[in-house]
N, C-alpha and C positions, 0 to 999 in steps of 0.2 A: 120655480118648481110649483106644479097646483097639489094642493090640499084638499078633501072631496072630503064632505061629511054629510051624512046619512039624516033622512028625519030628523032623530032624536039624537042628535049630535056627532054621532060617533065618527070617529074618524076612519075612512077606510085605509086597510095598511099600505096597499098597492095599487098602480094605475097603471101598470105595465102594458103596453099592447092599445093602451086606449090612445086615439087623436084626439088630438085636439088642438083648436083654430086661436095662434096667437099673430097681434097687430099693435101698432101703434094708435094711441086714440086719441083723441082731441083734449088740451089742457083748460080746463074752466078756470080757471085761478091765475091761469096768467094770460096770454091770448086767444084762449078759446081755439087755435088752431094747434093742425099736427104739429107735434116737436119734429122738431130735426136735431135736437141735441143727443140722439141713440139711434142704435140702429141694431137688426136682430140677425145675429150667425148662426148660422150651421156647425155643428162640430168639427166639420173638415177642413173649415176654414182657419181655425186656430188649435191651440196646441193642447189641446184638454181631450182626456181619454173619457167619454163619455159610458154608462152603460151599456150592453149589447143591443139588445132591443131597440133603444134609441138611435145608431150605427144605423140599423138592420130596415125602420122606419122612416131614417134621412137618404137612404139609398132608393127607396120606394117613393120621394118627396111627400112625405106626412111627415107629421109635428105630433111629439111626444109632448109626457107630463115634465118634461125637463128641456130650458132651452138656453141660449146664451146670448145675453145684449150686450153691446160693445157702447161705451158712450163718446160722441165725437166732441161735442163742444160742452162749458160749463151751462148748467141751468137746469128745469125741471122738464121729465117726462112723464108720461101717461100710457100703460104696458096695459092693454086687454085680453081676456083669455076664455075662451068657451068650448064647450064638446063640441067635437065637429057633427056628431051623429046626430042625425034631425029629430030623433026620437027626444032626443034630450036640450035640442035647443030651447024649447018652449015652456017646456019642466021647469028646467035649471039657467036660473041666470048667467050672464057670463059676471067673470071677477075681475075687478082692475086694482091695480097698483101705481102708486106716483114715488118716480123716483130723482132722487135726486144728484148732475150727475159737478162731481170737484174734480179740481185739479189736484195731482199727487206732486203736491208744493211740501217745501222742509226749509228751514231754516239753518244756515252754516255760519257756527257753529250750532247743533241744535240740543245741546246739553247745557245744565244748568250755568252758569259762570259765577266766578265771583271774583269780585276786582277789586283792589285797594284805590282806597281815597283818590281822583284823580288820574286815574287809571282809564283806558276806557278800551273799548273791541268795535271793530267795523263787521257789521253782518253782513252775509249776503243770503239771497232763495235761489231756490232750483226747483226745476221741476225734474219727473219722470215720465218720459213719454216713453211709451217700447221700448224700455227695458235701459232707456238712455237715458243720462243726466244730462239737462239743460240749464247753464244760469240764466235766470230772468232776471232783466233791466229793469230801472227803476226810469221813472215811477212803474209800481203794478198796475196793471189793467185793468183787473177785480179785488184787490185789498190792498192795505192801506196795514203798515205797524203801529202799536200804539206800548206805549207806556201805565200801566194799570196798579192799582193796586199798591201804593207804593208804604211802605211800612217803614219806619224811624225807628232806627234802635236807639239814638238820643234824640230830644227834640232841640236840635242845635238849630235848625231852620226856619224860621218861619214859614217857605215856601212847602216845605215839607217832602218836597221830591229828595227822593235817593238818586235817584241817576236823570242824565237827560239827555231825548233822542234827536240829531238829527236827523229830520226825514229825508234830505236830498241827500247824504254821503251816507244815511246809516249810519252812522256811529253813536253807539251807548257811549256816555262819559259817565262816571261813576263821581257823587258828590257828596254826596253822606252817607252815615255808615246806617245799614238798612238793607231793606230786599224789595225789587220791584218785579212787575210779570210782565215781559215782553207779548203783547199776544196781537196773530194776526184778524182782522176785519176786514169781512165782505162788503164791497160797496152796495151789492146790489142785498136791500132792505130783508127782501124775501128770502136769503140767504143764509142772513146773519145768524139766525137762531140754530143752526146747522152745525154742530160740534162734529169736533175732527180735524180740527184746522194746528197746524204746530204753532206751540208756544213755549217759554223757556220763563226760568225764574232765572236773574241776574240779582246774587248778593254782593253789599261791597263791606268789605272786612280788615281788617286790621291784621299786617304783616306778625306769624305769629317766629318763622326761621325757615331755613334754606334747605335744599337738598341739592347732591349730584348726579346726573344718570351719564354712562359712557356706552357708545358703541361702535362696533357691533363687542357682543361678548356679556354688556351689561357685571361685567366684576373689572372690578380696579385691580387687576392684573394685567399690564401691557407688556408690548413688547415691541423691541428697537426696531425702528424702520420702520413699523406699521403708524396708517392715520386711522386718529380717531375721533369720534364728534364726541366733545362735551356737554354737554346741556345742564344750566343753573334753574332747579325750582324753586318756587316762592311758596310756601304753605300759610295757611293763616293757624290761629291757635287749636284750631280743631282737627288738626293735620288733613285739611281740606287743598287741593292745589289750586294754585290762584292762577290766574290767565295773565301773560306778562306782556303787556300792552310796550310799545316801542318806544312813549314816551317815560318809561322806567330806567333809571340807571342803574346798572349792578358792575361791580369793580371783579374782577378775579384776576389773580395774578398765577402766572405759568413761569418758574423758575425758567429763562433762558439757557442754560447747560446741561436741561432734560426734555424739553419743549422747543420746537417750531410754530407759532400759531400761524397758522396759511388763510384764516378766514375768521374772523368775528364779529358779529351782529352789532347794530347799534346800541341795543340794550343792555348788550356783555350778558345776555342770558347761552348765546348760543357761540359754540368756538372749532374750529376744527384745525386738531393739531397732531404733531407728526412725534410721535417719541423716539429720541437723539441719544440716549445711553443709558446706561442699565444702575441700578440705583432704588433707594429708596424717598422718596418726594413727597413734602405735603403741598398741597392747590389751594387756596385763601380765596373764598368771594365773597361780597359784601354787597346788599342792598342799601345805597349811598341814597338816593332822592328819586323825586317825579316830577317833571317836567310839565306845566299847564299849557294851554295854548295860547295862552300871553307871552310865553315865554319863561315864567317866573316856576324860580327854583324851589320845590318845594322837600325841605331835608326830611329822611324820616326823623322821629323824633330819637326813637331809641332803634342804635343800632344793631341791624340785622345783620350777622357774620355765620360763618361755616369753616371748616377746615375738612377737606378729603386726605388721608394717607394714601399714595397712588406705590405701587411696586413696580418696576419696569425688568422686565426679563430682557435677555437675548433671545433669539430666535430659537425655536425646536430641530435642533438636527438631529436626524438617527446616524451613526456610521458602520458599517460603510451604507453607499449607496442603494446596496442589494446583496440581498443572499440569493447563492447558487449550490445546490449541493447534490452530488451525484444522486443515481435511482439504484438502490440494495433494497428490493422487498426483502431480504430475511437476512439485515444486516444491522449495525448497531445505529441509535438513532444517533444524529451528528446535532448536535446541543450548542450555543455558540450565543456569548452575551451583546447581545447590540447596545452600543454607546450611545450614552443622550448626551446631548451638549447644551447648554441654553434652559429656557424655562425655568419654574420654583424649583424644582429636583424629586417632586412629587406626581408619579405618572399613573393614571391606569392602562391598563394594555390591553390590544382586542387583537383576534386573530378573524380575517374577514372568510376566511375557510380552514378549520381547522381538522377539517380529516387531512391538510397536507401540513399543514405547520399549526405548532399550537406556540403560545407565550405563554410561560409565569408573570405573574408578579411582579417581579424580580428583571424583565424586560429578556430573560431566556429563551432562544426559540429553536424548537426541536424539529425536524424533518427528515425525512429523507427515503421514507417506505413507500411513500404513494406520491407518484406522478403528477404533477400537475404545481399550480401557484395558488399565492396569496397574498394579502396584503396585510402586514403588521402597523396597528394604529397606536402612538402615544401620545396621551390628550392630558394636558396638563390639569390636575387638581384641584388649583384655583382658578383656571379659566378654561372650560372645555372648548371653547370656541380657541385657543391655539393648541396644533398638535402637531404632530410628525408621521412620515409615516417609509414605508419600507418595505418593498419588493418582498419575496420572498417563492424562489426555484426548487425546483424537484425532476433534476434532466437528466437525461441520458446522456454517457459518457463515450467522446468519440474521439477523444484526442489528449498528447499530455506533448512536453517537453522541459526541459531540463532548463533550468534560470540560473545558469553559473556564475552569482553576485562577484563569489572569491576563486579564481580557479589556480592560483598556486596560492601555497602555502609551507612555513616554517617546519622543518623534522619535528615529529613532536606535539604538534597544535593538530587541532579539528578542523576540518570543511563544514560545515552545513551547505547541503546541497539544495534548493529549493526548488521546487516539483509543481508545474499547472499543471492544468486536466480543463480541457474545456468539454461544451457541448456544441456542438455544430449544427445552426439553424439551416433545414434542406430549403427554405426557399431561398433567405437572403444568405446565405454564407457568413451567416456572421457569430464570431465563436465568444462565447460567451461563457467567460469562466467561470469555473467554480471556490466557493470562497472554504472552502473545508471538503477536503479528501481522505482525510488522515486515517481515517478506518481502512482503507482500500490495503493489500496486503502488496511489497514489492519486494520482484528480486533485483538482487546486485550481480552483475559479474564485470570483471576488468581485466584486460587484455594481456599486462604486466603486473607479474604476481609480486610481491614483498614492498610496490613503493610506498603504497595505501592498503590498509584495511577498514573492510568496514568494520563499526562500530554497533556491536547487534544491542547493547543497552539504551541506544541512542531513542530520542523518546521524537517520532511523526507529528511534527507540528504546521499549521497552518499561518501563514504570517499577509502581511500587507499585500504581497504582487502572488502569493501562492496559497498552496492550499494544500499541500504536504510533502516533508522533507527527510532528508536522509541526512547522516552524519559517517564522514570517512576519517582515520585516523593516519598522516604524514610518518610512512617509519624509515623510509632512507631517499638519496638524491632519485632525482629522476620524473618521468611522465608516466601516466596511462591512462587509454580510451573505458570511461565506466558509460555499460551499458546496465539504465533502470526499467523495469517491464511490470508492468502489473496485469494479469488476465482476470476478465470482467463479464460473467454471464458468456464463457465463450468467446471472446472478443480479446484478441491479446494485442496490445500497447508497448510499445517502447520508444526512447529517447536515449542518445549521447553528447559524452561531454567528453574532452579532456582535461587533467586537473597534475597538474605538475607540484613538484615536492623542493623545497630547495632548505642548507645549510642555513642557519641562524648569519644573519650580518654583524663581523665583529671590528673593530680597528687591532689591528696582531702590533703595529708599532708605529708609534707610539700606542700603549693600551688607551692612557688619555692623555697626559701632557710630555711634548715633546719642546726640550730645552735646547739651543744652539749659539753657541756665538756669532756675531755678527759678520759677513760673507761667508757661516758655515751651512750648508747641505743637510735634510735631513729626509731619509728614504722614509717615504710614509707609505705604511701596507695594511690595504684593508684585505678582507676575505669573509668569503660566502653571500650571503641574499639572493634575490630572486637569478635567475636564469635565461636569459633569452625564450620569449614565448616560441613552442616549437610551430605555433602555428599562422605565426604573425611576428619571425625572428627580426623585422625590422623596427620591430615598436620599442625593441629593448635599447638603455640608455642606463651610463653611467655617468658622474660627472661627482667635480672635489668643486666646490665654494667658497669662496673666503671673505670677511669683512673688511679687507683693505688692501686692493690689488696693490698698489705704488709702494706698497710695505715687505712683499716676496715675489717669488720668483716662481712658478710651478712649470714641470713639465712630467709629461705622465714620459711613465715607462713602462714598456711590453716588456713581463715577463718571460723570460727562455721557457723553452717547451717542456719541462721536465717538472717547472715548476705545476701550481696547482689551476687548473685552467680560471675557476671561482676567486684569481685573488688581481687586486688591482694596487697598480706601483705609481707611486710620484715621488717625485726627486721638487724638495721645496725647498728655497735657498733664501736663507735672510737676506733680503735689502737696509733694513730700516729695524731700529729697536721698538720695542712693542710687544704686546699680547692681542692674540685673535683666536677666533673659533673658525678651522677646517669644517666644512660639513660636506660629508660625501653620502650621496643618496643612487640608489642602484634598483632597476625595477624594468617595468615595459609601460608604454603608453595604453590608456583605454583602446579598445577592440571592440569588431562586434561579437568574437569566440571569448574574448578576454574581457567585457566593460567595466570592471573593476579591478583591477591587478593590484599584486602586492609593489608598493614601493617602501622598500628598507631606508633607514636614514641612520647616521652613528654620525659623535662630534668626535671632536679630540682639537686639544688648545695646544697651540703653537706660537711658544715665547723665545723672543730672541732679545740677551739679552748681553753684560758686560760679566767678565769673570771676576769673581770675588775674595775665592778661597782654590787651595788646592791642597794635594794628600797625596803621598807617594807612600807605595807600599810593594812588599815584593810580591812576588807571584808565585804561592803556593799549589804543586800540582799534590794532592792526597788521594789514595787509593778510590775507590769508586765503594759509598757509604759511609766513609768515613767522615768525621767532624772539619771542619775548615780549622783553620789557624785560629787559635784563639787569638793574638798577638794582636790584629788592630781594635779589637774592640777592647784587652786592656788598655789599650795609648799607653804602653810601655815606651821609656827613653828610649833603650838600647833594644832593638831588633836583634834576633840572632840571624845570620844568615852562613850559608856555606863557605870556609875558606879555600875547600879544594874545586867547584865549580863557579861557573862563570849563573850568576843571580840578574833574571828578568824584575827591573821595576815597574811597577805601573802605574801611572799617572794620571789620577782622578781630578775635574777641575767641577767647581761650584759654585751658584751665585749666590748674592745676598740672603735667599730664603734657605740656603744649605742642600739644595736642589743640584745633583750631578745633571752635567750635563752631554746630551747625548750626544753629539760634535761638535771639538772646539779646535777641527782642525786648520782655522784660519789662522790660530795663534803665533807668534812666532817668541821659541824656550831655549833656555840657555842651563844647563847641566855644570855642576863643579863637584869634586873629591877634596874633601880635605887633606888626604894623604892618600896621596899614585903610586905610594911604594904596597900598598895593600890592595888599591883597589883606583882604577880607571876607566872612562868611557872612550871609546874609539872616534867616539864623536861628538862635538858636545852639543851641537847647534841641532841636530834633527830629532826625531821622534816616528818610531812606528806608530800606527792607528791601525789597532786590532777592535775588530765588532766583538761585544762582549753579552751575553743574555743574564739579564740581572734576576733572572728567576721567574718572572710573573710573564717572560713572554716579549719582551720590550728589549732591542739590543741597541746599545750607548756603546760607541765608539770611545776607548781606552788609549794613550800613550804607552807603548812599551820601549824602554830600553835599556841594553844588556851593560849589567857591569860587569867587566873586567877586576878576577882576583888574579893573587899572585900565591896561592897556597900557606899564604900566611896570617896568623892569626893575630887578630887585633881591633882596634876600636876607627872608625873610620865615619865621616860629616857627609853625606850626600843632600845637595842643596840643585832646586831648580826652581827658575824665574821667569818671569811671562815679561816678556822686553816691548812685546807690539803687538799688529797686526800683520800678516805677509800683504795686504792689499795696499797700495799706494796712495791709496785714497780714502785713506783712513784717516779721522778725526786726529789735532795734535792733543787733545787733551786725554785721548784715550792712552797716549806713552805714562803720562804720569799715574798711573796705578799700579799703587806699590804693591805685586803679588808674589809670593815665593812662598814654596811649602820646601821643608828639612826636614832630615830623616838620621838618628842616629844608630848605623850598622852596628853588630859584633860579629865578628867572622868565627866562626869554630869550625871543630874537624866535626867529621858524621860520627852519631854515634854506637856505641860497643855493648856489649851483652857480657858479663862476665857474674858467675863461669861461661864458658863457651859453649862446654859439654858438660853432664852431671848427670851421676844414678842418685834415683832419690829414692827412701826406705817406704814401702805404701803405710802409710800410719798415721789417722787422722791429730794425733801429735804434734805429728811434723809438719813445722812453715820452713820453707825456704825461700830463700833473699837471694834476686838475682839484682845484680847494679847496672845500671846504664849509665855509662861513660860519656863526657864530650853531649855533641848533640845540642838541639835547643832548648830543650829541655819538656816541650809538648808533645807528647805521643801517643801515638795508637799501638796497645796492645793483643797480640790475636794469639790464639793457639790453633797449628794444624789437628789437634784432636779437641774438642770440648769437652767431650765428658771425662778425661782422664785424670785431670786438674780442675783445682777451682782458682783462679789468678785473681789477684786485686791490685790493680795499678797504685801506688801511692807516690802522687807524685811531688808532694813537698819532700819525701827523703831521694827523687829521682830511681824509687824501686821498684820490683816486683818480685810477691812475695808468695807461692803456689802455697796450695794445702792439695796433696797426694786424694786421690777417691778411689781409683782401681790400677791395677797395672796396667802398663803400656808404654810406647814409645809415642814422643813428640816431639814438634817443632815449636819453640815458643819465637815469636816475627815480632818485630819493633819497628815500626813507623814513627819516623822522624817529621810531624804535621807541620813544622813552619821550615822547614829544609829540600831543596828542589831532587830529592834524593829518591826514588820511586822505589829501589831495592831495601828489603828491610833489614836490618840486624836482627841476625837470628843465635839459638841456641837451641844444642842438640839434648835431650830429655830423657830419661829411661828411668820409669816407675816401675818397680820391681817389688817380688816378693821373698822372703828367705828363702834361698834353695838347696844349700849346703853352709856347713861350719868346719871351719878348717885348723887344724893345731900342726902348729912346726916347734919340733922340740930335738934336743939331743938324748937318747935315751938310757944311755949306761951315764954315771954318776958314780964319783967318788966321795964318800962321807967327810962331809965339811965343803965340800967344793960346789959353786954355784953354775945350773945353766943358765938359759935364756930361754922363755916361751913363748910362743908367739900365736897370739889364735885372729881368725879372721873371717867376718860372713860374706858369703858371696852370694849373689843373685842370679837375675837369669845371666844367661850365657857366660857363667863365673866370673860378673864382674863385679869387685868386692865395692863394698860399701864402707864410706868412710865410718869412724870412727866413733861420734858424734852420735850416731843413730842408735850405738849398742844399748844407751840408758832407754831407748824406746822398746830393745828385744828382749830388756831383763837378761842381759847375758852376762853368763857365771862359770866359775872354772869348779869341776868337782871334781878332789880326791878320795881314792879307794880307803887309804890310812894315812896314816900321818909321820910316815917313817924321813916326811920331805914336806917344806913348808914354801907358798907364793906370795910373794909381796909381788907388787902393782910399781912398775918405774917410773919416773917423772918423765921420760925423754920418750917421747910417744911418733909414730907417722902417724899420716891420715887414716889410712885403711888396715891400721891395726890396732891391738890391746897387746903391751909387751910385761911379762912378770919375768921376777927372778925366781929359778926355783934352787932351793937349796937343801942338801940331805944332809938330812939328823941321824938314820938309823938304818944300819945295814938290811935289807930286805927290798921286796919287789912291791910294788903298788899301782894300783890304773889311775890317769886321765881323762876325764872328757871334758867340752864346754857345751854348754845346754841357752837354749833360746829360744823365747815363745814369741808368734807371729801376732797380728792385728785382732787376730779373732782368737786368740789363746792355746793354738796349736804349739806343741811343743817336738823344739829340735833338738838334736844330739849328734855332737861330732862321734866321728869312727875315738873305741878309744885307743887310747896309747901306755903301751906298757913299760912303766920304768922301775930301771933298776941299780941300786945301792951298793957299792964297792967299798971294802978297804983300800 
């Protein structure tokens, strides 16, 4: 660029528009001839935006106040310059410049270093040539490295060098502790003096402790699977880093059950390893020694140690894979927490477009008003550099179906129905569910009304394969087709299922454990569970299991038609003594309308076993609510049973746990009477086997058999014995078990009611005692009226004793509970109120001579009342005077009061007898008038 100044020095501001003539010119100082080490461009030849003018002047081929030289080789030029306008060549000198042109040389490394004792660095140079790095070979052309300057922090040396260079390899060795100047030299003389050339200062220093660096990430938060480079630094005491030459050793130890090392440096500075499991790990390295080039070990003195604490995660997963969720501009937003797995547990969260989805905090992500995607990022806390990340949709809804996990189900229990909703891509066809629907509104309707209802509390939830459901509720047997629809922006959707309803699965008999003798049969009945699928009837299957076939015997049995279609029969016969577990399971096979089906399972233990005990007892039929016989559970001696009918026994057998058992029709019993003149079996050797329901459901096979009375009353031994087995092939040691149960009868007549018939006075006074005769002396008392009596059975005096409450007529019934007598003994009853009083008298009398009076009260339909009751009526005989006097007679009937009456005194006088009732009414016979004779 030329500088123009005026006379008196000034410089002018601008040269704009002026030419001016520039050349290369002859170098006096070094060979007097042109340089060739430069050469002059144009601006359009290189990449420099010059000013306009100058453009404008190079287009025109004139040379402005501004130009560009290019320099080809090292050495000096000589740049001349003068106005081109001749007015001014002669004025104005022309001006020269000498320049001088280097190589853009650097040294690698070209930052300071510092080495420990021993230590050393191999350098290299480069140049730049257009804009390219080149390394240049040694020797250099034009310089030469040198070692300068060298400064002793101790003077331990004589030599006094810090470090020492070879000039064939380069290589600095570091030997005392100090600081030298690496700097480069131009050969050629004229050069030297030429600053600019790169230099470096190399300190060597004294290890002062270690550092760690990892990457990528740079934080000691890893995670499993991933590799990472370790790298060990050396700092000296100025927390300066020291350059770790290769003949250094450093030790670092990688726990093997958290680390893979796949690569490590000579120096153990540099490691590349793979993290193996999750955990927490500290890393150990050690600067151990230096290695010289003799060979010779040189230890540090004081050693240099580190410890890293290193964290090791599992990997960052979001779950699920993606969110999808339908498009509602003016609907609720659908909110749904994404799972992290893996990582510290400390995330921040980004949403990469949140006008369609936004995250909390809290890893929340809300959508579903505005169309379109985004990506949810969770970037761990302690290491950004690991994170997760997760789709996140906002589609249009073009499709749903029905995911029927459970399609039958138990009377009683829930469906959950599970509901998708895709979105259907128009180019590729590929549907693309949605992971939450649950806002979207659905109707239900089902084809068969009462088998299922829906559940309208049931709460639309979104789960793993779906994205919202419905809940039905199982109310009786049966199928129906549910069709689910939801309308959407005008768009209306539906799917069907079928969803069947079946009885709960139970065992009816045995409920759980069924007892048998050995070759005895025991009919096992289960009922209800699932039902042949109606839409896939071949997938259904029953089947009974057992732990040890060589031990029974099974054959199923078809049910007759009338039975219940839901129940399944087998007939299971002991082979072999033992306990096992039946397991019968009843369902359908997976489907693709059915792929989860109910399959029912119920056990029940089936033991066969030897007979231990037995218990004969008669067979009590009692009214229907009435109490059973109390008689076996006292274990009285003496039984009463009937002497005028023919008495069913029956015969319970048990084993060693006291366990009835449910057939022990193998057995073979033998019957005996102690006395045949009261009582005999027609047979002695057989036994009926009647099915008996022991109340919970479970029917056990009974011995019945009938004894024979002879209508006579007495004491009588009923004895029976288990002699074998009827099988042939039956063990001999099973004869020798000594079984026999004995029963001591009493034969009585049925029993009596007495009185038979009786009017009783209504007068909460009166109890009256009715006796029961004969009999067993256990009874049920009943009254055909209840409220007209209050009855109280007492049955240690064998009585019953009423107290009267209103009038009326009754039947009082006596059930004989341990006598096979169904007809009751009864008594006829008439609860009455006073209705009349009656006197029977002779009415003329002779003075001194006695009648007879007779008074009596009578009831309804004038039937008199005994005698006994009158202290309840207060009844009394009243005379008009005293001309005749009543005495009261020892010699009395039932249904009268008899007096003597006797005349003192000639004259006429009245009679009546007076009686007051329950409530203090009072009665009056008609009266009667008597009269007194000489």
């Amino acid at each position: 660029m030329v500088r123009a100044l005026d006379a008196e020095g000034n410089t002018f501001s601008s040269l704009a528009g002026m030419m001016f003539e520039w050349r290369i010119a002859q170098d006096n100082e070094s060979s007097g001839k042109l340089s060739s080490k430069i050469r002059i461009l144009k601006y359009s030849e290189a990449e420099y935006s010059p000013p306009a003018y100058i453009t404008e002047m190079e287009k025109e081929g004139k040379q402005g106040d501004v130009i560009l030289v290019s320099g080809i080789r090292t050495g000096a030029a000589v740049v001349k310059v003068r106005i081109y306008e001749s007015f001014y060549k002669k004025k104005v000198a022309a001006a020269l410049i000498r320049l001088l042109v280097l190589e853009n040389v650097f040294l690698i490394p070209s930052h300071d270093i510092y080495l420990l004792v021993g230590a050393y660095i191999k350098y290299r140079v480069a140049k730049m040539v257009q804009g390219r790095v080149t390394e240049m070979e040694f020797p250099l052309e034009h310089y030469t490295l040198e070692l300068q300057d060298h400064k002793v922090a101790y003077n331990e040396s004589l030599s006094g060098k810090v470090a020492f260079l070879d000039e064939k390899t380069m290589v600095v060795t570091a030997i005392q502790l100090g600081q030298t100047n690496l700097i480069f030299v131009h050969k050629n003389v004229h050069m030297r003096s030429v600053s600019g050339l790169p230099n470096c200062t190399i300190y060597v220093v004294e290890p002062g402790f270690l550092g760690f660096i990892v990457q990528p990430g740079d934080r000691w938060s890893l995670e499993v699977g991933q590799v990472y480079v370790v790298t060990v630094e050396v700092f000296d005491k100025s927390s300066t880093k020291v350059y770790i030459s290769d003949n250094m050793r450093i030790m670092c130890q990688f726990l093997p059950e958290f680390f893979e090392e796949q690569l490590t440096s000579v120096n153990g500075s540099y490691h590349v390893v793979k993290a193996l499991r999750d955990g927490v790990v500290v890393i150990n390295a050690s600067l151990t020694s230096i290695i010289h080039q003799n060979k010779d070990i040189q230890p540090i003195k004081f050693s240099i140690v580190h410890q890293q604490e290193v964290k090791i995660y599992f990997p960052i997963k979001l779950t699920p894979n993606f969110l999808a969720f339908p498009h509602h501009p003016m609907g609720i937003l659908y909110r749904y927490k994404v799972k992290v797995e893996g990582g510290s547990g400390n995330f921040t969260w980004a949403s990469s477009n949140e006008t369609v989805a936004m995250v909390t905090t809290k890893g929340v992500v809300t959508a579903g008003q505005v169309w379109g995607n985004s990506t949810v990022l969770a970037r761990d806390v302690q290491n950004l550099f690991r994170y997760g990340e997760i789709k996140i949709y906002v589609l249009k809804l073009n499709k749903m179906e029905l995911l029927p996990f459970h399609a039958d189900v138990e009377i009683g229990q829930l469906i959950e129905i599970p509901i998708a909703m895709y979105h259907i891509n128009e180019e590729t066809k590929e549907a693309i569910p949605f992971t939450d629907c649950s806002h979207l509104s659905l109707d239900l309707n089902m084809d068969k009304k009462g088998v299922f209802t829906p559940l309208k509390e049931g709460i639309q939830r979104p789960g793993p394969k779906h994205c919202s459901s419905t809940h039905i509720a199982a109310k009786s047997v049966g199928h129906t087709l549910l069709t689910v629809s939801v309308t959407e922006y005008e768009e209306y959707l539906e799917s069907s299922a079928t969803f069947a309803a079946y009885e709960p699965l139970k065992a009816v008999n045995p409920v759980e454990v069924a007892l048998v003798t050995w070759q005895s049969v025991k009919e096992v009945v289960f009922e209800g569970g699932p039902r042949p699928w109606i839409l896939e009837p071949s997938h259904f299957f029953s089947e009974l299991s057992v732990e040890k076939t060589e031990k029974i015997e099974i054959t199923q049995v078809w049910p007759p038609a009338k039975t219940k279609q839901n129940q399944y029969i087998y007939r299971v016969r002991c082979l072999d003594l033992g306990e096992q577990v039946l397991t019968f399971q009843v369902g359908n096979h997976p489907g693709v309308l059915n792929p989860s089906p109910a399959v029912e399972v119920v056990h029940v233990r089936f033991i066969c076993a030897h007979p231990a005990s037995m218990s004969v007892t008669p067979v009590y039929k009692v009214p229907a609510g009435a109490q059973p016989c109390p008689l076996p559970q006292h274990s009285k001696q003496l039984i009463p049973v009937s002497s005028l009918r023919d008495t069913v026994l029956e015969l319970a057998v048990f084993d060693q746990q006291r366990r009835k058992f449910d057939n022990f029709s193998s057995l073979m019993l033998e019957w005996k009477s102690s006395n045949e003149t009261l009582a005999h079996f027609e047979n002695y050797n057989s036994v009926e086997i009647v099915a008996k329901d022991d109340g919970s459901g479970q029917t056990r096979l009974h011995g019945h058999q009938i004894l024979k009375v002879h209508q006579i009353k007495g004491t009588v031994l009923i004895q029976v014995s288990f002699v074998g087995y009827s099988e042939k092939e039956s063990q001999e040691e099973l004869f020798n078990l000594p079984i026999s149960a004995a029963v001591e009868l009493l034969l009585v007549d049925d029993v009596t009611v007495l009185p038979e018939n009786a009017t009783i006075y209504n007068h909460p006074d009166v109890k009256e005692i009715f006796s029961l005769v004969e009999g067993s002396g256990y009874f049920l008392v009943n009254s055909s009226e209840q409220d007209t009596v209050t009855i109280t059975y007492m049955e240690a005096e064998s009585s019953v004793q009423l107290v009267p409450v209103h009038s009326g007529f009754l039947t009082l019934e006596v059930y004989d509970l341990c006598l096979g007598f169904l007809s009751p003994a009864m008594a006829h009853l008439r609860v009455s109120d006073i209705q009349e009083l009656e006197l029977d008298l002779i009415d003329k009398v002779e003075i001194g001579k006695t009648v007879l009076v007779t008074v009596r009260v009578l009831g309804s339909s004038k039937c008199p009342f005994r005698n006994k009751y009158f202290r309840n009526m207060e009844l009394q005989l009243q005379l008009a005077s005293s001309i005749v006097t009543l005495t009261l007679t020892e010699e009395q009937d039932k249904y009268s009061e008899n007096y003597v009456l006797q005349a003192v005194t000639v004259g006429q006088t009245t009679l009546v007898a007076i009686a007051r009732d329950r409530m203090g009414q009072k009665f009056t016979s008609a009266p009667r008038q008597i009269e007194v004779r000489k």
